[in-house]
C-alpha positions as a printed Julia matrix, in Angstrom:
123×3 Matrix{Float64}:
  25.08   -4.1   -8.92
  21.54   -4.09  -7.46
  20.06   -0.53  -6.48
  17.16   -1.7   -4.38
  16.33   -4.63  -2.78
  13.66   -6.72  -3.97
  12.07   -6.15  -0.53
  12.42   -2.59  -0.4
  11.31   -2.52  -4.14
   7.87   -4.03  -3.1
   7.72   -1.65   0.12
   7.77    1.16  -2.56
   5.62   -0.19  -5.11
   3.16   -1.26  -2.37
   2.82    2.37  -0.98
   2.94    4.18  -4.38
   0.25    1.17  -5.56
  -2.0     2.75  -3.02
  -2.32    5.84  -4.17
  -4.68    4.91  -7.26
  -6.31    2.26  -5.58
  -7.77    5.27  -2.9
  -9.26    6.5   -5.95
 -11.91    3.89  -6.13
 -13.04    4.42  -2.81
 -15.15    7.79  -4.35
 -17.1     5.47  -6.54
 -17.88    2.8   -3.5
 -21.25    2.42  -1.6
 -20.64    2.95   1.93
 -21.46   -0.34   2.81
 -18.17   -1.65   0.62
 -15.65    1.26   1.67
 -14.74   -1.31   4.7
 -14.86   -4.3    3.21
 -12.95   -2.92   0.32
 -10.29   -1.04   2.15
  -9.61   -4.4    4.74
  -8.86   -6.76   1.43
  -6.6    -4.2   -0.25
  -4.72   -3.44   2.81
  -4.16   -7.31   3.48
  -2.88   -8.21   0.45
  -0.41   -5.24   0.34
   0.46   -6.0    3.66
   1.26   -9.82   2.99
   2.72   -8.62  -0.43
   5.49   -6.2    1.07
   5.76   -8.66   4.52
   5.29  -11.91   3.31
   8.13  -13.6    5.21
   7.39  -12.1    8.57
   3.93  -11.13   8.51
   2.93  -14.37  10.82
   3.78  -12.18  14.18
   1.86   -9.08  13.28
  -1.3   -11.54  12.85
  -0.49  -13.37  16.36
  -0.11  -10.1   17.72
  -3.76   -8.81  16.51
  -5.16  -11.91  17.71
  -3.22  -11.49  21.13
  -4.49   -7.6   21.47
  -7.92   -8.89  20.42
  -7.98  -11.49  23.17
  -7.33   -9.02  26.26
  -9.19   -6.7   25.02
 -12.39   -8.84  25.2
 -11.1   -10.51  28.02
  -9.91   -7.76  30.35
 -12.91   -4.8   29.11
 -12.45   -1.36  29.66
  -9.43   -1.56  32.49
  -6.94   -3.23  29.46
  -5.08   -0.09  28.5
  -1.86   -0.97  30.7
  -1.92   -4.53  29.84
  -2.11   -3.76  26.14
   0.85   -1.21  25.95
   3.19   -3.47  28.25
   2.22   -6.81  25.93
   2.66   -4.92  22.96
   5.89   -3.22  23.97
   7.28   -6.85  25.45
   6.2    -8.66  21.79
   7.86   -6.18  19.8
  11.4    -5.71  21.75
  11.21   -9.69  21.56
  10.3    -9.64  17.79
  13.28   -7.07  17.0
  15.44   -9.29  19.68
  14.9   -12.55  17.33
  15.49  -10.05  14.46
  18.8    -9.01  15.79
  20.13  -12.41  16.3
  18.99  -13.83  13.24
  19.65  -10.72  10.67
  22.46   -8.33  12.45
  23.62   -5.91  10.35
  20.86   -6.7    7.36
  18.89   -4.15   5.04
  16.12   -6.16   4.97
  12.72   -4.9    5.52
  10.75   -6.85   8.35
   7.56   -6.53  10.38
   9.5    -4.39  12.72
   9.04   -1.56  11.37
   4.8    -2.12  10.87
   4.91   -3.37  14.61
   6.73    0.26  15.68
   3.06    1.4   14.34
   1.0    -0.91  15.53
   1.8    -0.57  19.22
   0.79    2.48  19.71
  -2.28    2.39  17.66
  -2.87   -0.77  20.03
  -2.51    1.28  23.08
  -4.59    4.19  21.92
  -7.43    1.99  21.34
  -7.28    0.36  24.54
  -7.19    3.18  26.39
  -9.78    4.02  24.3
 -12.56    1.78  25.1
């Protein structure tokens, strides 16, 4: 009988694998701290996400997009495309996985919209 889940098993090890990589951050130039802290996070990210981590990318490129597009009135249109991508992400994730324990995007996109709408409103 399995404990974990192989995909909850990664979740874990991906945010307890954090914890010493933060340490190396002290010993960085400033000029790498970014650059540094960008590659980790993506590779934990695809790591733990791998199978659904396609819509969280579309979705930075679509937030990116009206945001450059629209300027400093995008606030509004950020939060309602945000909230309309995720109800349809977890709508295709309810059809296609009711009733499983396995861990999707969802849950990163439940973080990402309001950090989206905070920095629209923002600039």
């Amino acid at each position: 009988m399995e404990v974990f889940q192989d995909d909850i098993m990664r979740f874990l090890m991906g945010m307890f694998g954090l914890i010493p990589l933060c340490y190396v951050l002290r010993f960085l130039p400033f000029s790498l701290r970014y650059w540094y802290s960008t590659i980790v996070a993506l590779v934990i990210e695809i790591w733990v996400y791998h199978p659904s981590i396609y819509p969280i990318f579309i979705q930075h490129i679509i937030v990116f997009v009206i945001i450059k597009v629209k300027g400093p009135k995008c606030g509004k249109l950020v939060t309602f495309e945000s909230l309309l991508f995720m109800g349809g992400y977890h709508l295709y994730e309810i059809l296609y996985n009711y009733g499983g324990w396995s861990m999707t995007a969802v849950a990163l996109m439940m973080v990402l919209v309001p950090k989206y709408s905070l920095l629209a409103y923002n600039i």
